[in-house]
Each structure stands twice: as structure tokens, then as C-alpha cells.
DRENZA-797198 format. One record per atom (N, C-alpha, C): x, y, z; residue in one letter. Coordinates in steps of 0.05 Angstrom, whole numbers, plus 32768, in hexadecimal, padded with zeros to 4 digits. Layout:
<atoms>
XYZa;...
</atoms>
This chain:
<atoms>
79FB7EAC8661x;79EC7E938660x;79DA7E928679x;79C47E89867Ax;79A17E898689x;79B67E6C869Cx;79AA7E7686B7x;79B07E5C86C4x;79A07E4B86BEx;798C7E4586B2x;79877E32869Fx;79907E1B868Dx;79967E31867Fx;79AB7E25866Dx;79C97E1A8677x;79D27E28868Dx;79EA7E1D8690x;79E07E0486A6x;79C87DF986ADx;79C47DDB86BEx;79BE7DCE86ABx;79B37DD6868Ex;79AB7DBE8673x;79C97DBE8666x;79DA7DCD866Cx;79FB7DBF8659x;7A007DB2866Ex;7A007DB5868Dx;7A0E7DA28696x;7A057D8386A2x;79E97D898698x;79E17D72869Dx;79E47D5F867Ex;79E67D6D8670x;79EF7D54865Ax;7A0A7D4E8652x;7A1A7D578661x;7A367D55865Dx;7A387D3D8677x;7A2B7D3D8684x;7A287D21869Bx;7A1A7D0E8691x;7A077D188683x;7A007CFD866Fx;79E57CF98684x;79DC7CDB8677x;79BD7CD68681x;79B97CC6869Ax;79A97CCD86A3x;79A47CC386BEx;799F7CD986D2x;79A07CEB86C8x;79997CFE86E5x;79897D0E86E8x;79837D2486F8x;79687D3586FAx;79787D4C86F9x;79617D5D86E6x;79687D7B86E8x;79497D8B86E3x;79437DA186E9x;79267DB786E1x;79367DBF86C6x;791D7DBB86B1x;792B7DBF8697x;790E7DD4868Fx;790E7DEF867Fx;78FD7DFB867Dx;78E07DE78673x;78CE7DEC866Dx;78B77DE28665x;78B07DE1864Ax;789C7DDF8638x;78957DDE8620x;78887DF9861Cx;787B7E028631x;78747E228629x;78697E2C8643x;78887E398644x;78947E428666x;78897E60865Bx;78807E738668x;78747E878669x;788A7E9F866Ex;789F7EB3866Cx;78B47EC9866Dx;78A17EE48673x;78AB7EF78686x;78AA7F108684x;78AF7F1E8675x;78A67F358663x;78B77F4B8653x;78A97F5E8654x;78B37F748664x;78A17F948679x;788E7F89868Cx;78707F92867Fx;78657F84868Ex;78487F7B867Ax;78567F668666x;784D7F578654x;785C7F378655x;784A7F288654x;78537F098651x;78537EFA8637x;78697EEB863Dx;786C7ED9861Dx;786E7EC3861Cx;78607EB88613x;785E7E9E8617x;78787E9085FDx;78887E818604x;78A17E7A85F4x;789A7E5485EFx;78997E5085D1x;78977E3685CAx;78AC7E2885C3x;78B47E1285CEx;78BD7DF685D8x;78CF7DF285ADx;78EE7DF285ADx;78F87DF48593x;78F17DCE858Ex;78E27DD38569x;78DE7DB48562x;78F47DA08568x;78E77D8C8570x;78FD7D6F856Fx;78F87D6B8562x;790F7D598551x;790E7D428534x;79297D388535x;79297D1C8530x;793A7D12852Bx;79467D1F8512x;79657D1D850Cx;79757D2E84F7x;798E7D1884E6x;798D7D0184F2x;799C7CEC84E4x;79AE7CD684F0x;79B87CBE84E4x;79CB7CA984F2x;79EC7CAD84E7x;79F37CA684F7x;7A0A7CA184E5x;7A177C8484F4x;7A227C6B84E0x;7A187C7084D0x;79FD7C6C84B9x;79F87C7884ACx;79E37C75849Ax;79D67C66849Bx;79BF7C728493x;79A57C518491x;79A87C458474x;79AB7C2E8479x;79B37C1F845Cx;79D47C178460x;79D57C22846Cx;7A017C18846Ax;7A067BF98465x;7A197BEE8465x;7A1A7BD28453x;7A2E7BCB8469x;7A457BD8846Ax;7A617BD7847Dx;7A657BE48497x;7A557BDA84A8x;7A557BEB84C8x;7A677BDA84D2x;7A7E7BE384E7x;7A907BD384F1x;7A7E7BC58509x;7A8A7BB48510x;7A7B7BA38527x;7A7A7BB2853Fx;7A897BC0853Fx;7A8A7BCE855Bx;7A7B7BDE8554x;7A677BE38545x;7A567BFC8544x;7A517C18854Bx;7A607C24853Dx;7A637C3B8549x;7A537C4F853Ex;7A3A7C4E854Cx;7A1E7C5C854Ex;7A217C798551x;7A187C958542x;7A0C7CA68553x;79F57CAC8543x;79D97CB8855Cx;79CA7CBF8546x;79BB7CDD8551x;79B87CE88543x;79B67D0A8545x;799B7D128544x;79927D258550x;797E7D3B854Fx;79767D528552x;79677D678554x;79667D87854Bx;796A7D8D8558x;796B7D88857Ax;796B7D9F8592x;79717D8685ACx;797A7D8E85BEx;79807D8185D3x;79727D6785DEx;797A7D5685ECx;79687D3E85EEx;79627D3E8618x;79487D34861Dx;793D7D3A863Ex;795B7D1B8640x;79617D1E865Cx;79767D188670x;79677CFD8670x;79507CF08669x;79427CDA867Bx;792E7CD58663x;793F7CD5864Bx;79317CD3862Ex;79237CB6862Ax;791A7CA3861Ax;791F7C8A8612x;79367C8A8602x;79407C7185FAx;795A7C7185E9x;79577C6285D0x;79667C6985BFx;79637C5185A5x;79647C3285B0x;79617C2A859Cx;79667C0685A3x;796C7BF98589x;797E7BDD858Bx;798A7BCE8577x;79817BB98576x;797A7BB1855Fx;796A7B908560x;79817B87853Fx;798A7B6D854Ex;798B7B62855Ax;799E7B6C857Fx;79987B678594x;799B7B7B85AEx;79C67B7A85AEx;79D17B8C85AFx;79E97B9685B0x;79F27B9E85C8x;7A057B8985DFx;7A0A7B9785FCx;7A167BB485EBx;7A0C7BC985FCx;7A187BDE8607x;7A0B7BEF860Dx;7A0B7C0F860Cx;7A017C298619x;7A027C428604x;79E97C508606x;79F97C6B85FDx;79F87C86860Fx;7A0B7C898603x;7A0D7CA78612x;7A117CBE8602x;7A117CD98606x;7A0B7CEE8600x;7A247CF785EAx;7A227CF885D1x;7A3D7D0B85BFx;7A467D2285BEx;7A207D3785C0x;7A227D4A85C7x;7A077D5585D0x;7A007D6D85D2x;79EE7D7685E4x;79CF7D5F85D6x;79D27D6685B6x;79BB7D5285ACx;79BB7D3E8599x;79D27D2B85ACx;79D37D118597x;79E07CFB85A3x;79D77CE9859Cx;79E57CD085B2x;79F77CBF85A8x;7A087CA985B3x;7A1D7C9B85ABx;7A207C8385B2x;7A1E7C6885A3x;7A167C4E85AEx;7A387C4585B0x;7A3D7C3F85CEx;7A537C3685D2x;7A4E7C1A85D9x;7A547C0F85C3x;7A537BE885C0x;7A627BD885DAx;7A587BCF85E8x;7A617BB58601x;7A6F7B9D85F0x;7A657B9685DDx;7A6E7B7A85C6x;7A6A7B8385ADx;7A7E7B6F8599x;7A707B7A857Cx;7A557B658570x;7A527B81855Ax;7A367B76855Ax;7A447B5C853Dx;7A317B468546x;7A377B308532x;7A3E7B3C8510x;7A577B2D8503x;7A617B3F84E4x;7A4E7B2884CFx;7A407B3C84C7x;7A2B7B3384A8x;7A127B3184B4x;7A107B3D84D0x;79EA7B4384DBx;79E27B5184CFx;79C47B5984D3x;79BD7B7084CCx;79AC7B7784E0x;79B07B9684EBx;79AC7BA184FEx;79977BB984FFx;79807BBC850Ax;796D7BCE8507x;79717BE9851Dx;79777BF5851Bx;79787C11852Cx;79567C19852Ex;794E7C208545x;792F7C24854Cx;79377C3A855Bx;79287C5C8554x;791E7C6C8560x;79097C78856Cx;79007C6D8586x;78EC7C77858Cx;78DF7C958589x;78C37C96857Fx;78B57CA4857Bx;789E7CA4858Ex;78877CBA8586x;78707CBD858Dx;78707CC385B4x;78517CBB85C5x;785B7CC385DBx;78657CBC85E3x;78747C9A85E4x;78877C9385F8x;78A47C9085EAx;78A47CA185D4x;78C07C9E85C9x;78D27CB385DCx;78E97CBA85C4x;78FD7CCF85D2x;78EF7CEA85CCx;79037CF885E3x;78FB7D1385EEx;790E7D2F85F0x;79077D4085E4x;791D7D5385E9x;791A7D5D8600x;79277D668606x;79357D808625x;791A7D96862Dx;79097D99861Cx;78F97DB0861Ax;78D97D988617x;78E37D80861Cx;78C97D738623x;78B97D6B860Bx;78C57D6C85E8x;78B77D6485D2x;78BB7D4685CEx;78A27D3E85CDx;78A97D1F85B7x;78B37D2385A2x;78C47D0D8597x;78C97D058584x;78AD7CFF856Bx;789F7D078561x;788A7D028552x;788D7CEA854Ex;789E7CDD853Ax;78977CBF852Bx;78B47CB68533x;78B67C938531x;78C27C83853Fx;78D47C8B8519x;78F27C818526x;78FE7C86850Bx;79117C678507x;791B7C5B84F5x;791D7C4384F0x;79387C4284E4x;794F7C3884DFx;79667C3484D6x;79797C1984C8x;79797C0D84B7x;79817BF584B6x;799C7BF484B1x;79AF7BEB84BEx;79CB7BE384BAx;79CA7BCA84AEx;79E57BC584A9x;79F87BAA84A3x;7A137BA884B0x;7A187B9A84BCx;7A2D7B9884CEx;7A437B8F84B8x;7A5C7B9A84B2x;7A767B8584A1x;7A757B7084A5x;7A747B54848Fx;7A7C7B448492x;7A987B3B849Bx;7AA07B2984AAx;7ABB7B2184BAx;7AC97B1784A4x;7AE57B2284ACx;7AFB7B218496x;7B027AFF84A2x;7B0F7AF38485x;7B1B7AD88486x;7B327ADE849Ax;7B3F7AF3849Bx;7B5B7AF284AFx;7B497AF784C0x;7B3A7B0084CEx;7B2F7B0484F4x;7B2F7AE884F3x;7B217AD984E5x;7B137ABB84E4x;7B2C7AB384F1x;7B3D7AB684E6x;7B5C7AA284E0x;7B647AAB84FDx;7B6A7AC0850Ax;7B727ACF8523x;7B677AC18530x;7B457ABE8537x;7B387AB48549x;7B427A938550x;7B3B7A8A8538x;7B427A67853Ax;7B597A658540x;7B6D7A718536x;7B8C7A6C853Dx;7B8A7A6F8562x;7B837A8C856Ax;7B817A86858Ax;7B6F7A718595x;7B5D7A6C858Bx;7B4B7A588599x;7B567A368591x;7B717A3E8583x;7B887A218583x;7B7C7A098570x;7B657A16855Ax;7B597A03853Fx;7B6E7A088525x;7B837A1B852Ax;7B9D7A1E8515x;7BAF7A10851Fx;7BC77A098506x;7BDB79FC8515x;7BEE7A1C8519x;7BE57A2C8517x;7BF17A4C8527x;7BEA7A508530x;7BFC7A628543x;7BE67A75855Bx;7BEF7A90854Ax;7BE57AA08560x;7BDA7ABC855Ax;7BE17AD1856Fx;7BEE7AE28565x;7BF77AFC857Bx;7BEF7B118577x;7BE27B238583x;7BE17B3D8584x;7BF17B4B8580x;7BFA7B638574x;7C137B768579x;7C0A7B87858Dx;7BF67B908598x;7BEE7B9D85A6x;7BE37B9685C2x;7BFC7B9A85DBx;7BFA7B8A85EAx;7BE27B9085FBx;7BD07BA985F9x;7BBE7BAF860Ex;7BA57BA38603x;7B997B9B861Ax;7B7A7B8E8613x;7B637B9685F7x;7B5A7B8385E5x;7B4B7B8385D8x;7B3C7B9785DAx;7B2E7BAA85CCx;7B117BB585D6x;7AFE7BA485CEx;7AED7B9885E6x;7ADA7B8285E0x;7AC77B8385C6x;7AC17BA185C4x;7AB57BA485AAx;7AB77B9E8591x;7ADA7BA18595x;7AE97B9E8570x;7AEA7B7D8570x;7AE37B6C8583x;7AF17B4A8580x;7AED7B45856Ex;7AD67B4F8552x;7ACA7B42853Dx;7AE57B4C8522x;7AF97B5F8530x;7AFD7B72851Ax;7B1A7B688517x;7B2B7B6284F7x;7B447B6284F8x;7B587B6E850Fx;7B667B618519x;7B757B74852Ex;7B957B768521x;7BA57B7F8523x;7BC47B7C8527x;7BD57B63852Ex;7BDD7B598522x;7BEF7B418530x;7C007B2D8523x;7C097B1B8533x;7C167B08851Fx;7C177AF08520x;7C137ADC850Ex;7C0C7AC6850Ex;7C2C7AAE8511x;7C307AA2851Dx;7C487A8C851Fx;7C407A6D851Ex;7C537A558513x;7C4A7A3D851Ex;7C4F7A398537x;7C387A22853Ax;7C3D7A1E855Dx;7C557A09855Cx;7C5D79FB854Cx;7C6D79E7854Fx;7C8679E78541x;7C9F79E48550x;7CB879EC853Cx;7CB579DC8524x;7CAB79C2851Ex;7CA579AF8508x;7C9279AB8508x;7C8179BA84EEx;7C7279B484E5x;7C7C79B284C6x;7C6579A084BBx;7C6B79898498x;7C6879A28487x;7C7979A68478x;7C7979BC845Cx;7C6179B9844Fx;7C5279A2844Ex;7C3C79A58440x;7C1C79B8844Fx;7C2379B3846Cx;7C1479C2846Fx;7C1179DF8478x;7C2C79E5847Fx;7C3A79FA8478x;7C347A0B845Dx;7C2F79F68447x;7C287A048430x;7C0D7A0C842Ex;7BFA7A068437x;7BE27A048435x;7BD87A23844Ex;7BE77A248459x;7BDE7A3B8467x;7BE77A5E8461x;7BC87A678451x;7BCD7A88844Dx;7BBD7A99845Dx;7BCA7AAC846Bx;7BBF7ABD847Cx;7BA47AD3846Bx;7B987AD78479x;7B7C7AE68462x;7B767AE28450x;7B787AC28445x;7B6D7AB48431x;7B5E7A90843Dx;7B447A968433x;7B3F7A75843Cx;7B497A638425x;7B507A45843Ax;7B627A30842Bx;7B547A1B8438x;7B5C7A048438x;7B5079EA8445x;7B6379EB845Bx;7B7779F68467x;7B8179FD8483x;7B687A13849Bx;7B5C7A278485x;7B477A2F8496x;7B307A258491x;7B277A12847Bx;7B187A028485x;7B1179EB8494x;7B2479DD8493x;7B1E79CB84A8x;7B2979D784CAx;7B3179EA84CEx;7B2F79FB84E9x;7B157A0384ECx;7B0B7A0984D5x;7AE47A1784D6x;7ADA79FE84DDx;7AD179E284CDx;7ACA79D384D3x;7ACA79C884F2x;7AE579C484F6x;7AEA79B88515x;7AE979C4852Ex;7ADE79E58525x;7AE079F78536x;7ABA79F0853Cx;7AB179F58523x;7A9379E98528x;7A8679CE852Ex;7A9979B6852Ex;7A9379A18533x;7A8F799F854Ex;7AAE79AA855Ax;7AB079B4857Ax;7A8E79BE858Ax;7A8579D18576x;7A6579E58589x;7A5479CF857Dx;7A5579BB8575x;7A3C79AF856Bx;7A2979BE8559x;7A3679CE853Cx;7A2E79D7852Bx;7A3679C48511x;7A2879CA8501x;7A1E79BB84E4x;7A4779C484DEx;7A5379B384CEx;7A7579B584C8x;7A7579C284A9x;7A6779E084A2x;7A7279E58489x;7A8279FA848Cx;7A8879FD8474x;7A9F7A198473x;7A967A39846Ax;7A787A3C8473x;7A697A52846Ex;7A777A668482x;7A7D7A788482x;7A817A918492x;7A697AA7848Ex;7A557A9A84ABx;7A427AAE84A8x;7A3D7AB784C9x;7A2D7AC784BFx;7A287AD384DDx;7A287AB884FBx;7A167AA884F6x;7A137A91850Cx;7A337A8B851Ax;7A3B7A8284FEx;7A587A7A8509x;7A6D7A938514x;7A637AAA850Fx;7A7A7ABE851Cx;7A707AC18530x;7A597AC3853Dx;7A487ACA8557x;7A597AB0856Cx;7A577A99855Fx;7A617A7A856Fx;7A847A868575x;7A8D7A8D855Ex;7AAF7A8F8562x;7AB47AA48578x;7AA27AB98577x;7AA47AD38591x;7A9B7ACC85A8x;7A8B7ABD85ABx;7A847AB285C3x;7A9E7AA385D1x;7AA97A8785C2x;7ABD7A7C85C6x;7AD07A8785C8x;7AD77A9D85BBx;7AF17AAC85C4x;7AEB7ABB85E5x;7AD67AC885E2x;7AD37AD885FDx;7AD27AC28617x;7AC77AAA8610x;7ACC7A948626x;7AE17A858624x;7AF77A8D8612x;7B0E7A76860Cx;7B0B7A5F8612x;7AF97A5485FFx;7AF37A3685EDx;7B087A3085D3x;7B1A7A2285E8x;7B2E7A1C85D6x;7B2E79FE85C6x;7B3479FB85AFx;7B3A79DE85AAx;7B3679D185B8x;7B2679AB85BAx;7B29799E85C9x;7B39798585C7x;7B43797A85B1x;7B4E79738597x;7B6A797C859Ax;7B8579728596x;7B9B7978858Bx;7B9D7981856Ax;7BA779848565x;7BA479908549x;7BBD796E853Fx;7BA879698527x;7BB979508518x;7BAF795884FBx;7BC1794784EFx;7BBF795084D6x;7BD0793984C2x;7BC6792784AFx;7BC47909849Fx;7BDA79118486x;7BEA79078487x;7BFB790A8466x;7BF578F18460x;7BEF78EC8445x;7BE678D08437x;7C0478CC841Cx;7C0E78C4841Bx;7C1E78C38405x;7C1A78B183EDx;7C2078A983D6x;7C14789B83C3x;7C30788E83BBx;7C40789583C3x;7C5F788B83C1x;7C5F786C83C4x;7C6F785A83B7x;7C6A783E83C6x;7C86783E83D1x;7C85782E83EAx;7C66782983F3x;7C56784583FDx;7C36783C83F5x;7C2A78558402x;7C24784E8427x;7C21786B842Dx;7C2078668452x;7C1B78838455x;7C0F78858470x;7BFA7893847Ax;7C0B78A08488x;7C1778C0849Ax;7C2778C884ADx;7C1878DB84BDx;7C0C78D284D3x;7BFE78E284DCx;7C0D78F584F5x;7C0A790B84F7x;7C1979268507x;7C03792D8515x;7C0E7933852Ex;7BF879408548x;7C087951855Ax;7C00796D8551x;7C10797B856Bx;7C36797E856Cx;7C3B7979854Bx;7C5D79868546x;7C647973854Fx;7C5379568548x;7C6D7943853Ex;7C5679298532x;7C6D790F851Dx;7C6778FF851Cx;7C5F78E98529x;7C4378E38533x;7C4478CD8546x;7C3D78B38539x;7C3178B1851Ex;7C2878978519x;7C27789684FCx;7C3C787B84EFx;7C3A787284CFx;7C30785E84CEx;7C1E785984BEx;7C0F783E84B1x;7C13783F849Ax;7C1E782F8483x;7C17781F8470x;7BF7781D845Dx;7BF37831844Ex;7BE078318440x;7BD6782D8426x;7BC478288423x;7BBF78238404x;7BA3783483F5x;7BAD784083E4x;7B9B784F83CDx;7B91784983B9x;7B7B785883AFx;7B6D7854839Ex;7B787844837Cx;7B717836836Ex;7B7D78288357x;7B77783D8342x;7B887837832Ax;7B86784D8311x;7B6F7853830Fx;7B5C7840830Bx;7B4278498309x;7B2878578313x;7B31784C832Fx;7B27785D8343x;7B3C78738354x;7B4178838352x;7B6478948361x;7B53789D837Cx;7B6678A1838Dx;7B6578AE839Fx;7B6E78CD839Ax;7B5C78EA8399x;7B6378FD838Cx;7B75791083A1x;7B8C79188393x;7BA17925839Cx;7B97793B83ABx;7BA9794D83C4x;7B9C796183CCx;7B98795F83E9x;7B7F79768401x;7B8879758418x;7B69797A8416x;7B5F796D8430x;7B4479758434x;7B3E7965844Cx;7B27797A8458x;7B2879718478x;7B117958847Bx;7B18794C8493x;7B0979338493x;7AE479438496x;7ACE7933848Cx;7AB37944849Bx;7A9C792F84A2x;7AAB791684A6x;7A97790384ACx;7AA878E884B7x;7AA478E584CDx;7AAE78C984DBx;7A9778AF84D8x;7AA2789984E8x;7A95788284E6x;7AA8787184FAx;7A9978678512x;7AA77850851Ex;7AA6782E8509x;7A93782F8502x;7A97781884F2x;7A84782384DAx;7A84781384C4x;7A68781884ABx;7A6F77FD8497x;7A5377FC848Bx;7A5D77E58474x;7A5E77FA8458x;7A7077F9844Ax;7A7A78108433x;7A737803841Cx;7A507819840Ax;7A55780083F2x;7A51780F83E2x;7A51780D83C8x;7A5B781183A7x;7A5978028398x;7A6878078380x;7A6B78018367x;7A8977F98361x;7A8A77E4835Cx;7AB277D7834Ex;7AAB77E2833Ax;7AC777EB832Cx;7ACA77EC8310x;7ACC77D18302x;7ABC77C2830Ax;7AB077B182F5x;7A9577AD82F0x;7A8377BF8305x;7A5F77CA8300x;7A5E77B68318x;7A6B77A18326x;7A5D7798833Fx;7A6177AA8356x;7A49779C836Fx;7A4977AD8382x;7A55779D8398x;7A5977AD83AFx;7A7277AD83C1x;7A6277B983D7x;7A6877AC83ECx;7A6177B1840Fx;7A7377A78420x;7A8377B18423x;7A9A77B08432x;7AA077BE8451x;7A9677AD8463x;7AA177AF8480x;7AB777C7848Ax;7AB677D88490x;7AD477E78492x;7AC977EE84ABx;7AE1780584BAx;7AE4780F84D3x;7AF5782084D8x;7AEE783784EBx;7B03784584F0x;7B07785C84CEx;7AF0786C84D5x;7AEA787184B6x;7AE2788D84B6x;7AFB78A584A7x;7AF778BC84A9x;7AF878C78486x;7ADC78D28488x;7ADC78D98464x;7AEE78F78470x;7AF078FD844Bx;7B0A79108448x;7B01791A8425x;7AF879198415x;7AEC791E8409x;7AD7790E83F4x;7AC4791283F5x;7AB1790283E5x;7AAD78ED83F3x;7AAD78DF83DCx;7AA978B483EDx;7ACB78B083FEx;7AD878BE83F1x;7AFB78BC8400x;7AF778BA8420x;7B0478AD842Cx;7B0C78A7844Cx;7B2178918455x;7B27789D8469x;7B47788A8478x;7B3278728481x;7B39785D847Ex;7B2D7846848Fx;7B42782E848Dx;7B3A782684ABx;7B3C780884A2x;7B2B77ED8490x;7B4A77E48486x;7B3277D2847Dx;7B4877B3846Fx;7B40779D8475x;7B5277818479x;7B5D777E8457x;7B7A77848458x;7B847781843Ax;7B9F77688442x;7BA5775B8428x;7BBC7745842Bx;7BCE77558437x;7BD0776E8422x;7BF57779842Ex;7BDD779B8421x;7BF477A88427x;7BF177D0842Bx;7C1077DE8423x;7C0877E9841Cx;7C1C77FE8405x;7C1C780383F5x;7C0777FD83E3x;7C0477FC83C1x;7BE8780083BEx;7BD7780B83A4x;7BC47813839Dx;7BB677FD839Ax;7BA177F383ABx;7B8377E383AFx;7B6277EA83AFx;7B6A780283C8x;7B4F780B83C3x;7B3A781683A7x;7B1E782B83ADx;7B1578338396x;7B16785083A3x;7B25785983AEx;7B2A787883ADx;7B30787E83D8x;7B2E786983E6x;7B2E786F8401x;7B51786C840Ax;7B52786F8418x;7B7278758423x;7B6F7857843Cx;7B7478418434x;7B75782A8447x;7B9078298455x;7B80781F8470x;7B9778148488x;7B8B7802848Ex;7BA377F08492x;7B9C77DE84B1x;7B8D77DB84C1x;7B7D77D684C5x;7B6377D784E3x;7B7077D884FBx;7B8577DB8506x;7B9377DC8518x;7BA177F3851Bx;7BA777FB84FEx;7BAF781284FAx;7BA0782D84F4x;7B8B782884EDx;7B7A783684ECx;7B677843850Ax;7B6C7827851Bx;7B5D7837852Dx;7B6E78458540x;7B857845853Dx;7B9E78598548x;7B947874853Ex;7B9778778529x;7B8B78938515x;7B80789C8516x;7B5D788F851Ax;7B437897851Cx;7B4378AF8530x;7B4778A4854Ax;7B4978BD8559x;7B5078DB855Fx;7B5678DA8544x;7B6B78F88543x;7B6978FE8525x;7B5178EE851Bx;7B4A78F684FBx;7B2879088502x;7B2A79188516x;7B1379278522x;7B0979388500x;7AE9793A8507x;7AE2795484F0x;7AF3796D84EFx;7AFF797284D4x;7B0A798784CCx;7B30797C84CCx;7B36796984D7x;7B4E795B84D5x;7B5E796584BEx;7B6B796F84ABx;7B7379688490x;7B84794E848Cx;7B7D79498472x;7B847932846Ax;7B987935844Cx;7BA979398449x;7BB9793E842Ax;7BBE7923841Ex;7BBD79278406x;7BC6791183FCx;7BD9791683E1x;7BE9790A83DDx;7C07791683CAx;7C1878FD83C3x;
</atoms>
């Protein structure tokens, strides 16, 4: 081996950043006493992996992309739009390797850019790259269980969340299912909502954790899992933005008498006496998270007798449709009055209100 050649392996086995005399594009050789002029082997880019077009790139992106002959020490480098902390470095003598700082957001879509022409990349022997070369990814969309992992640690589940693997995250994978196990936080918690919670399935237990998790960043409260909202949840995890909120959660019963039992934090703190919707108008069975408050409102409609109705209330958390906990002034409470709202006491109600935050669930049975 040309001591040449043995300062161009070891300078790329150190990778980029440094200086070395690398032959020329058409370095001139002796042979007797005739000269030869020796031309510079073509550069071309030779491929990604992975692939251009891919649908399912893990978040942590694990980039390489290849070419015909060695790359200069002090090349330009690919680039990612939308921009991806990290670095690459060298795989082998002519091909590079994007080692991800964060993951890239799950359901982006990601452009890989190869510089070309004169100020693109460069091989070892001093060739441009002719034409700039172009790549389009898709990052995996984020599984419902990471969703569930994340919120559970960031304390919007009534579970937390353990790792099995006690050594540090790789910052890269945070977007990616990890290992672990999920427990309640509270020795008593209500069988009903107990029932409602399935691990890597969405339910109205992970939605209203989605909701309240977004109400929290001052984002719009739906239950879309799209890119915006995973970029907000990784952020919050890496700054541990936890719940600000106790976790509560409304049992409505229809039993007479009917009454309200509201739970915060693994235990019962507060029963009121309530009244539901009449045969004709019902209050509909089921669990759904609160997505719209009201310190006071005047509430109006239609009676099932075609007249209309504007009614004063307060202390007023919808829960589905026109449905909401409120107060509102009745003779007596326990028995079916309303036209579909879950009534309390005005006194009782504004005990409640506070801890009937967006995304709350609310069951009713």
C-alpha cells in the first residue's frame, strides 16, 4: 500500500474535520522515462437506505447514504428538511451515516437533499458530485401505546409507566414504543374506570388524557394523533411538563336517588345529589370527557312541548353534545328533571366545577 493511500484510510476512519494531501484530479506518475498522466475515478452518488419513497422510517432515522469512490475529509454534507438535531459521520471509506440527536417527528415527511454541482459534495480525488440528488421519506406514524407511555409519565393517565430497562432512553428512540409496564397510581381506583382502560388501543380514557394533555399547551382539544401533537408531547416529555391538574374523574348514576361521585387522585372526595334527563329527553349512557366549560351561561332550547327555554345555569361542564354537569335551582334532586344535562345544586356544583377540567371523564350508568 502507497503511503498515500495508507493517510486517505486513516484519515477517514477519524472521520471529518481534518487535513490530509490527498492525490489530485490529474496528478502526473513516472513510468521509465515516460509520463502518465492518471484520471481522477468518477463520483456518483450510488443510493439511500432507507429508500427514496419509504412510508415507515423509524423516528430515529437511521440514515446511510452511499457513493462510488471515497468522499474529500471537508466534503459538504446531506441535509434534512424538516432540520433533524444530529451529525454524520463516516460508515465506510464512501458513505455516510446520519446519527439522529432527537427523533424526527412520527407521520412527517422528510426530504433528504444531496448536494450537487460546484458547491455540492466531493470525493477524495477532488470530483463534484454532478447533480444535487433528492430523497423523500415518511417518518412511522406513533403507535397508540408510545401515546399511552408518554401521557401516563407526564401523569394525564390515571397509570404511570415504567421502563423495564433501567439505563437511559436513547434520546432518539423517545418517539418509539419502548419496553415497560404500566400500573395504577392509586390502590383504589372505581372498576368502572378501570374498565375503560386498554393498553395499545384508543378508548375515551386516552382520549380525554389527549384532550387535557392539549388543553394544558393551549392547543385546539381533539383526539387527532398527528404529527403537531407528537412534536408538543416530545417536547414535554424532554422538559418534564407534567400534569397541572390532579387527575378526577365524575361517576353519574341514574339509580334513585340519582347523585354525582366525584374521585380525585384515589379517593372519593365529593357526592351531590343529581338529577337527569326525563324519558323523553335521556341523559345518554356511557363515558366521555368533558370539552367545553362555562363559568356561568344562559342555556336555551326546545321543551318537549315545542316551547323555548333560557335558563340561567352555572358551573357548567359539557360532556357530550348539549349534555353538561351544571348547576341549576330545582325543588328537590335525585330523580329525572332535566332534558339530557346531569343537574346539581349550585353550591354543589361549584365544588365540582373545579376539577371538571377539559378532558375530565364523565360516565354515566
Amino acid at each position: 500500500m502507497s503511503a498515500g493511500v495508507v493517510v486517505m484510510a486513516a484519515a477517514m476512519v477519524a472521520g471529518f474535520g481534518f487535513a490530509t494531501h490527498v492525490r489530485g484530479a490529474s496528478q502526473s506518475t513516472a513510468v521509465g522515462s515516460h509520463e502518465r498522466t492518471r484520471v481522477s475515478t468518477p463520483f456518483a452518488f450510488t443510493g439511500v437506505s432507507p429508500a427514496s419513497g419509504s412510508t415507515d422510517v423509524p423516528s430515529s432515522i437511521p440514515l446511510e447514504v452511499r457513493f462510488s469512490t471515497a468522499l474529500a475529509p471537508d466534503t459538504p454534507l446531506p441535509a434534512l428538511s424538516p432540520p433533524i438535531p444530529g451529525h454524520w459521520v463516516p460508515s465506510g471509506p464512501s458513505s455516510l451515516e446520519f446519527i439522529a440527536g432527537a427523533p424526527a417527528v412520527p407521520g412527517t415527511n422528510v426530504t433528504l437533499t444531496i448536494p450537487g454541482g460546484p458547491s455540492g459534495m466531493r470525493s477524495a480525488s477532488g470530483r463534484a458530485l454532478a447533480h444535487t440528488q433528492v430523497a423523500a421519506l415518511t417518518v412511522k406514524p406513533g403507535s397508540v401505546l408510545r401515546l399511552q407511555e408518554i401521557l401516563a409519565q407526564l401523569g394525564y393517565l390515571p397509570v404511570t409507566w415504567t421502563p423495564i430497562d433501567a439505563a437511559p432512553m436513547d434520546t432518539a428512540k423517545l418517539a418509539e414504543t419502548q419496553a415497560g409496564v404500566f400500573s395504577w397510581r392509586w390502590a383504589t381506583t372505581p372498576a368502572q374506570l378501570k374498565a375503560l382502560w386498554q393498553p395499545g388501543r384508543e378508548s375515551s380514557i386516552t382520549d380525554g388524557a389527549l384532550m387535557a394533555f392539549e388543553n394544558a399547551h393551549g392547543m385546539a382539544t381533539t383526539t387527532t394523533i398527528g404529527p403537531t401533537l407528537w412534536a408538543a408531547l416530545l417536547r414535554a416529555l424532554e422538559a418534564g411538563q407534567v400534569d397541572p391538574y390532579p387527575y378526577a374523574y365524575a361517576m353519574v348514576s341514574m339509580s334513585t336517588p340519582e347523585n354525582l361521585v366525584l374521585w380525585v387522585n384515589g379517593a372519593d372526595v365529593f357526592t351531590s345529589l343529581a338529577n337527569t334527563g326525563i324519558p323523553v329527553s335521556p341523559t345518554a349512557t356511557g363515558t366521555y370527557p368533558v370539552y367545553l366549560r362555562y363559568r356561568f351561561q344562559v342555556m336555551r332550547g326546545t321543551n318537549p312541548n315545542g316551547s323555548r327555554y333560557a335558563d340561567p345555569v352555572s358551573w357548567v361542564s359539557y360532556f357530550n353534545g348539549g349534555d353538561a354537569v351544571h348547576g341549576f335551582v330545582r325543588a328537590t334532586y335525585g330523580w329525572p328533571q332535566s332534558l339530557g344535562c346531569v343537574e346539581l345544586p349550585p353550591s354543589n356544583a361549584a365544588v365540582v366545577w373545579p376539577y371538571m377540567h377539559i378532558g375530565t371523564l364523565v360516565t354515566v350508568s
